[in-house]
N, C-alpha and C positions, 0 to 999 in steps of 0.2 A: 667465364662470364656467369655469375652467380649473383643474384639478389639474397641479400640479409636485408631481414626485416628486424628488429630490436622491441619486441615487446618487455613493459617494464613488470616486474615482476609483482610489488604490492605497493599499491599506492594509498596513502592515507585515506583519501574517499572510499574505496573502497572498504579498507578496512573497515571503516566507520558504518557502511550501510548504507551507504546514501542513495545508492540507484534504488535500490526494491523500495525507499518510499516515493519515487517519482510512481511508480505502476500501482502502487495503491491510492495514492489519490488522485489517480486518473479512474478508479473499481469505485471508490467514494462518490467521486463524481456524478459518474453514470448510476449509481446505486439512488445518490439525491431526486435525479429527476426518475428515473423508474418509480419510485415513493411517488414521487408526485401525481404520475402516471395512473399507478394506482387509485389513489386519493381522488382523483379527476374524476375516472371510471364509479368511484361508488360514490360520488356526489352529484353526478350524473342522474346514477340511478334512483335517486332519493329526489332529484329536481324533476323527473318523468312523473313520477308518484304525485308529488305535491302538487304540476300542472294539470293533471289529468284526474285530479282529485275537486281541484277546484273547478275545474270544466263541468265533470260531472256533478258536482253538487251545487251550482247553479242552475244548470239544466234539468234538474227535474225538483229547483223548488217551485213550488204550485202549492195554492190554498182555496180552498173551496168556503163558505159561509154561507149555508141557509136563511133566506134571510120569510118568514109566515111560510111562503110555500115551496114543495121542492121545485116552482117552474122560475121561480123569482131567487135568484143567489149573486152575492157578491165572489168574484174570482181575484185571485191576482198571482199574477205567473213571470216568468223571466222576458217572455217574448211577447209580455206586453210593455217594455220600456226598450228603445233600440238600444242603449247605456248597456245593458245586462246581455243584449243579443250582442252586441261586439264584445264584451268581456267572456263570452260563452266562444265562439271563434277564435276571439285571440290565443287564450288557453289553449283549445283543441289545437293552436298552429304554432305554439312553442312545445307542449307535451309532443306532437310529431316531432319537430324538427331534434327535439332533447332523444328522440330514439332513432333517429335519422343519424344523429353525431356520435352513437355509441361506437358503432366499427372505424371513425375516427379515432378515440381515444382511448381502442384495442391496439390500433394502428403506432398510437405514444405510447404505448407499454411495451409491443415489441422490440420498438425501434425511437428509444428513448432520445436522442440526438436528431431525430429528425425534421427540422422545424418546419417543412410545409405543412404538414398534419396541426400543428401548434398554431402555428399565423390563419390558416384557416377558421381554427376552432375559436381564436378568441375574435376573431373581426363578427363569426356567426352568433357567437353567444350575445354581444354587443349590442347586434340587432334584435336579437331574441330577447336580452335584458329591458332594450328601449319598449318595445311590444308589450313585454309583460306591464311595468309599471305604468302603460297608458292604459293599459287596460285597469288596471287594478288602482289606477287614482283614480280613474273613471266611478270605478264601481261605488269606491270607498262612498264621495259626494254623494252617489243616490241613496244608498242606504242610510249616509247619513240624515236626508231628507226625507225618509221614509220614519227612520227613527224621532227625527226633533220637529219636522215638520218646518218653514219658515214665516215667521208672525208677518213680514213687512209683506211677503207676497198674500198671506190670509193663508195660505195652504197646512192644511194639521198632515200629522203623522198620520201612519196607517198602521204604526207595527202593534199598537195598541190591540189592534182587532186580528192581525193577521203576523201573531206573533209566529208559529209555525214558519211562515217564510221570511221571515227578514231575521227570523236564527239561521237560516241556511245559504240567505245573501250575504250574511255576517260571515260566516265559518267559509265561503267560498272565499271571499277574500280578504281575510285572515291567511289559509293556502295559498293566494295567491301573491301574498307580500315573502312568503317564506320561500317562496320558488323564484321570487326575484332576490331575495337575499344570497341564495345558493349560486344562481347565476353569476352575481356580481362576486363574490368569491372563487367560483372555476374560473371566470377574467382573472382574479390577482394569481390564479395558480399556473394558468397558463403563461402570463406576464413573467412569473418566478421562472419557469422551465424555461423561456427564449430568452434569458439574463446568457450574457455566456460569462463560465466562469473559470 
């Protein structure tokens, strides 16, 4: 009572190659999203920069204007418009949550295939990206009304006189349209990595 097994000895596929490209682009694959992985992580860090760039440079624009004497002056500061103090908060609570999600998206580098860390990261970024751009339409309107003023309401501009600050309402979000761009781009990246392919 003996078992014969009949292995055949060369088969065309094999001759030809054909297994060793099933494992390599299964190595491509995984190599795809680790790129991507990567790419996440340093656009990450580049969208912490820009919110926390814009937060700060709202928050300490302020202008002073003497006006005969030093007890008599014209001011104008961020935290006297609420528009500018929610745009100063929102900022500081998307730059957290952008350094909050980095050991996240250490987490997709290691463990490139793992899609809780992914579904997480885009449903948060999502929220983060809506945040940012209410903030930052917000902002845009005042400064524009700062800048042009509106003839039907009679209200004149003020950047005239208080150019200083309303270059630094500008330049805040200016930062903060480019922090929402980055956002809405880690969404298509991470939408790319939970593609299964």
């Amino acid at each position: 009572m003996s078992a014969r097994v009949d292995i055949p000895a060369d088969t065309s596929a094999a001759a030809k190659g054909t297994a060793p490209l099933i494992a390599a682009s299964t190595h491509v694959k995984g190599g795809f999203k680790k790129g991507l992985a990567i790419f996440d992580f340093v656009l990450r860090l580049g969208a912490v920069v820009t919110a926390l760039a814009a937060a700060a440079t709202m928050g300490t624009s302020d202008q002073t204007l003497p006006f005969f004497t030093q007890f008599f002056q014209f001011q104008a500061s961020y935290d006297d418009l609420p528009t500018f103090q929610f745009f100063v908060i929102a900022m500081a609570i998307v730059s957290g949550y952008l350094v909050l999600s980095l050991p996240f998206s250490i987490v997709a580098i290691v463990r490139p295939h793992a899609t809780g860390p992914r579904l997480l990261l885009i449903i948060l970024d999502t929220v983060a990206l809506t945040l940012n751009t209410a903030a930052a339409a917000a902002a845009v309107a005042i400064v524009d009304l700062a800048q042009n003023g509106n003839s039907s309401a009679n209200w004149l501009g003020i950047c005239q006189q208080f150019d200083d600050f309303c270059q630094k309402a500008s330049g805040a979000v200016v930062a903060s349209f480019i922090a929402a761009g980055v956002l809405l781009f880690l969404i298509v990246i991470s939408a790319l990595a939970l593609r299964k392919r």
